[in-house]
C-alpha positions as CSV (number, residue, x, y, z in Angstrom):
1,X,-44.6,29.7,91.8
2,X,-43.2,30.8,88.8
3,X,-41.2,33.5,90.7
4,X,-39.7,30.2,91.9
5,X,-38.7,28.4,89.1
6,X,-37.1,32.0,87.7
7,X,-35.2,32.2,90.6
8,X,-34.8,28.8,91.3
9,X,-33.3,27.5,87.8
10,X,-32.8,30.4,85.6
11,X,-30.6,32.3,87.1
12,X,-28.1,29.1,88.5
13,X,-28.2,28.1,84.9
14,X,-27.3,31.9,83.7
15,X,-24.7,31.7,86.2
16,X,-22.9,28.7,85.4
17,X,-23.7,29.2,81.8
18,X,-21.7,33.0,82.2
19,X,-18.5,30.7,84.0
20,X,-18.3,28.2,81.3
21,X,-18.1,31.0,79.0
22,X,-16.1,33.2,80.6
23,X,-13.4,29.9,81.0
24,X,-13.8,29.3,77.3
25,X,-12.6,32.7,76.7
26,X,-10.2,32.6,79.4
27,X,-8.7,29.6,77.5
28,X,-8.8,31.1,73.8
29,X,-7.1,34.2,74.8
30,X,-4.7,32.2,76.3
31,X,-4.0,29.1,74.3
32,X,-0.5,28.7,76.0
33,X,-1.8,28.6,79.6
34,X,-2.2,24.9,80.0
35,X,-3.1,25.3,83.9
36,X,-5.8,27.3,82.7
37,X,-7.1,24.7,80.7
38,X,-6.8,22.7,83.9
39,X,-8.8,24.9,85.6
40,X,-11.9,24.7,83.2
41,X,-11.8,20.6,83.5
């Protein structure tokens, strides 16, 4: 069961916590890129 709620939640949430940042980023490094910022919304 626990295996399950690891697997289940965690890692999803890891995931899409690992794209936000990695857009964040994405967006800092380059401020200028509007359609980047585009992309994040």
């Amino acid at each position: 069961m626990v295996e399950l709620v690891i697997f289940g939640i965690a890692f999803p949430l890891l995931a899409w916590l690992a794209t936000i940042r990695a857009r964040l980023l994405t967006i800092r490094v380059h401020p200028t890129g509007s359609f980047k910022l585009g992309e994040a919304l």
